[in-house]
N, C-alpha and C positions, 0 to 999 in steps of 0.2 A: 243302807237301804233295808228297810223291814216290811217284809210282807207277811198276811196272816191267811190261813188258808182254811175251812172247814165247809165239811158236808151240809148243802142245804136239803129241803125237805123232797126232793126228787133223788137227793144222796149223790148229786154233781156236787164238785167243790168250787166254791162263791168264795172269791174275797172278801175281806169283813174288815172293820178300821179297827177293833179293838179286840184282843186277846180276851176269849173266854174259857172256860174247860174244854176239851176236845178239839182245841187248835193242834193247828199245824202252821210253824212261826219259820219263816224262813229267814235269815239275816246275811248278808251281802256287804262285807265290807262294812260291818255295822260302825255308828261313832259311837265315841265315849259316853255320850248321854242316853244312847239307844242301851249301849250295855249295862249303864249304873241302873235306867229304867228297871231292866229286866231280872238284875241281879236282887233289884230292892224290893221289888212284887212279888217273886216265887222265889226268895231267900237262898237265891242260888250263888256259887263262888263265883267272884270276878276270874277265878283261874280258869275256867273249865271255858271261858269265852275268849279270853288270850290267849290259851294254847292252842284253843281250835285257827287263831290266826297269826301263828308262828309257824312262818314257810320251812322252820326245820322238825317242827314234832314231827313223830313216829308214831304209827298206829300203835293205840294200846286203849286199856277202859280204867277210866277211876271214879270209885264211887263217894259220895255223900249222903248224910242224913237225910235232904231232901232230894233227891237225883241223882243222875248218873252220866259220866262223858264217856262219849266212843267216840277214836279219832279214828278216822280212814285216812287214803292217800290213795287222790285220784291222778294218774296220768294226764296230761293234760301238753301243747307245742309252746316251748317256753317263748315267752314275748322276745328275747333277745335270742332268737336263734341264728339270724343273719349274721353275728358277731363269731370272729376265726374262733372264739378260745372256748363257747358256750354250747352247751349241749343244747341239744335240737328240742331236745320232750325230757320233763322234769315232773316230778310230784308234787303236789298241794294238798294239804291237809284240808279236810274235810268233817266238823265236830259233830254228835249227833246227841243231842243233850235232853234223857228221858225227864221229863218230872211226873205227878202223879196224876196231874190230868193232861198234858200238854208232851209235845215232842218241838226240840228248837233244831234245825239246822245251819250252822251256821260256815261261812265261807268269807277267804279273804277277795277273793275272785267268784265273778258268775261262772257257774260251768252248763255245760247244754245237757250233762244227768237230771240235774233239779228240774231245771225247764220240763225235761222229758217226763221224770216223775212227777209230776203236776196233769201231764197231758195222757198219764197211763200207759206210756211208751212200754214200761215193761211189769205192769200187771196192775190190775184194780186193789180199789185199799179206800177203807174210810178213815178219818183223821183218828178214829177213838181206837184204832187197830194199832197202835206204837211199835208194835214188834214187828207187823207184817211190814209197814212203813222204810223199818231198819232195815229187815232181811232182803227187799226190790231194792234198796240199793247196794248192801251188798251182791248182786244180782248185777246192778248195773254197773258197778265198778270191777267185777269180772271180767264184764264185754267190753271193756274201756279199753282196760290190761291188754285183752286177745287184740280186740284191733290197733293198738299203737304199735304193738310187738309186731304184726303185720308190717306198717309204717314202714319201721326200722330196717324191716327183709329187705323192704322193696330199696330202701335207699341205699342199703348194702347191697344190693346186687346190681344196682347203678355204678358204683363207685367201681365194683369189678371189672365193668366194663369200661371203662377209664383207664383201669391201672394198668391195661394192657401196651397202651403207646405213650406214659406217660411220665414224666423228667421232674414234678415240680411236686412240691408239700401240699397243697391243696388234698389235694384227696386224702392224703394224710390225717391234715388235721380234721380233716369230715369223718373219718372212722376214727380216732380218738375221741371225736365228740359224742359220736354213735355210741363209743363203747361206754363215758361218762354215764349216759341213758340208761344203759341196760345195767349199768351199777345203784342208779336210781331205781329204778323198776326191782331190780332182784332184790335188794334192803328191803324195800316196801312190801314184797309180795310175802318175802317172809314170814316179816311181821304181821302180817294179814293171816297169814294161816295161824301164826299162834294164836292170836288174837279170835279167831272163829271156831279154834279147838276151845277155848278158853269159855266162850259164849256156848256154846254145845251140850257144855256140862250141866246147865240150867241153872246156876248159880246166881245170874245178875238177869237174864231175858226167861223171863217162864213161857214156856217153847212147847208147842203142841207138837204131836207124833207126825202131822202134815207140815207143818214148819220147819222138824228138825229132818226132816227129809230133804228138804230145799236148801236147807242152811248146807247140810253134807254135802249135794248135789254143786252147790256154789264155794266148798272147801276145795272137791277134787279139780275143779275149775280152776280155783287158785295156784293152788301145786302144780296143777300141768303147765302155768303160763311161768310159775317160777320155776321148774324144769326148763323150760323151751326159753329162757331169759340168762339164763346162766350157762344154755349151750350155746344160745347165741353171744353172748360177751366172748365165750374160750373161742368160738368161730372167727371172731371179729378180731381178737388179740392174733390168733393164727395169722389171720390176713395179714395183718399189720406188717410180723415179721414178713412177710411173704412180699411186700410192697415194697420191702429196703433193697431185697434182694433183688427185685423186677427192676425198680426204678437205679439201682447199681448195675444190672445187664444190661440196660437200655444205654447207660451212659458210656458202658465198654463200647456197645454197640457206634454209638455218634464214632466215639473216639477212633475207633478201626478207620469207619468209614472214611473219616478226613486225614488220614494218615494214610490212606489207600489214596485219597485224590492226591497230597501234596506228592506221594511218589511217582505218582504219573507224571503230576505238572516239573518236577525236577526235572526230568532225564533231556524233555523238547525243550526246557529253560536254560539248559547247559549247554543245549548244541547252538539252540541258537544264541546266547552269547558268543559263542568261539568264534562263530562263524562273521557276526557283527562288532568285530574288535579292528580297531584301526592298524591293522597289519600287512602283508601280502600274502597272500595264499594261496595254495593252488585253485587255478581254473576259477578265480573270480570276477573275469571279466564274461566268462560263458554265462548267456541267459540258462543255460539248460541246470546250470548249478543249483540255482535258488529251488527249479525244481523238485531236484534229486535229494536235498536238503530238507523241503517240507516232506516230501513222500513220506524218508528217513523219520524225521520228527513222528508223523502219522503214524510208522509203521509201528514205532517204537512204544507209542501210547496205546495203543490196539493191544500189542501183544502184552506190558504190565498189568491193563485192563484183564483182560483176558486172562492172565494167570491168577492176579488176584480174587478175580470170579469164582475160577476153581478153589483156589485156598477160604475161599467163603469169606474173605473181609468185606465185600461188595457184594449189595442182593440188589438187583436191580426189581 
């Protein structure tokens, strides 16, 4: 899908069928003919539109004669999360491809940033602005970061609450999957900050003294969520361990318990077999026996009950 975007003459931006100077070219999934189009018009590489849509690139910038690629890597709830073995939130590379009248973004997936940036969600900008264009999203891929790291807490701290009465791999494999995440995020974020120290220098984006204010502003952003992404993986990994050892108490635990009951159930299972064996024995003809028999039985489970209480095998 290719959309093209530019300021009309009230300076809102108007959809337009055909790329001119001063677009803003959005591409979605583009097909092959959409990128041979655009490769053959502004003599731009077919590489810089295939890596933008290869789910494993890493942010980084590479330049050409005529342009220049900058790959992000937005957070995003990966489509297979319902699945035991898949992490819940994953990265997607996101291209942002300068030329000299024209800025392309390009994605294999729609994300709700573009949308946003289209609607001003996170600051005004005219299409002929290319740099400021760049820098609101790195802007908005910051906030993206902070809130899925959010996400992550909350579902890690569901899971804790779980692991307190709980016997089975499930939650397990939800905080491996969590942790897979935050190995995604941390790679990424890294690489985001090299990459925006690297753009800083003024070498490839020619960066106004208000620009490179905002760009820093949106570096220490970055670093705090790769900070707060890599304490939360060591958190996450601590749990883990911590899970083997809960879910191994809990099973001493069953295991007492029912070693606690079958000792009860022995002792009134013994008597009364002895007592129900085709024998003679005393005072088997007295009603009062059967009695004095169950009492015994009663008495005898009460008080195993009762000491096992005290030894703590048994919490009622």
């Amino acid at each position: 899908m290719l959309k093209i975007y530019r300021n009309g003459q009230d300076a809102m931006l108007v959809e337009e069928a055909v790329i001119r100077p001063n677009s803003l070219v959005m591409m979605i999934n583009p097909t092959g003919e959409e990128i041979n189009q655009i490769t053959r018009d502004f003599s731009l590489p077919e590489k810089f539109f295939l890596d933008s849509l290869d789910k494993d690139e890493r942010p980084r910038l590479e330049r050409d004669e005529h342009g220049y690629l900058i790959v992000l890597n937005i957070p995003v709830k990966s489509p297979n999360s319902a699945l035991q073995n898949e992490a819940p939130y994953i990265t997607l590379p996101l291209g942002i491809i300068h030329t000299e009248n024209n800025i392309f973004l390009v994605s294999k997936e729609p994300h709700p940033i573009l949308m946003d940036l289209i609607a001003g969600e996170y600051g005004a900008f005219q299409t002929t602005m290319r740099t400021r264009v760049t820098l609101l999203l790195f802007k908005a891929v910051a906030k993206h970061y902070d809130d899925h790291l959010g996400f992550i807490n909350d579902e890690a701290g569901k899971l804790q609450q779980k692991l307190r009465a709980s016997y089975h791999n499930r939650e397990l494999f939800s905080l491996i999957n969590l942790n897979k995440s935050l190995v995604f995020f941390s790679t990424s974020l890294s690489a985001l900050a090299i990459l925006y120290r690297q753009i800083m220098q003024g070498r490839t984006l020619k960066i106004h003294d208000d620009e490179r204010r905002l760009l820093n502003d949106i570096l220490v952003d970055i670093e705090q969520s790769a900070e707060v992404a890599e304490m939360r993986r060591e958190s996450l990994s601590n749990l883990m361990d911590a899970y083997a050892a809960i879910v191994h108490n809990n099973l001493n635990t069953v295991l007492k318990t029912l070693t606690a009951i079958a000792i009860v159930m022995i002792i009134p299972t013994m008597i009364g077999s002895i007592f129900s064996m085709n024998v003679a024995l005393p005072q088997e003809e007295n009603p009062v026996s059967t009695v004095v028999i169950g009492s015994v039985m009663v008495g005898v489970s009460l008080l195993l009950l009762l000491v096992l209480y005290v030894k703590k095998y048994i919490r009622l």
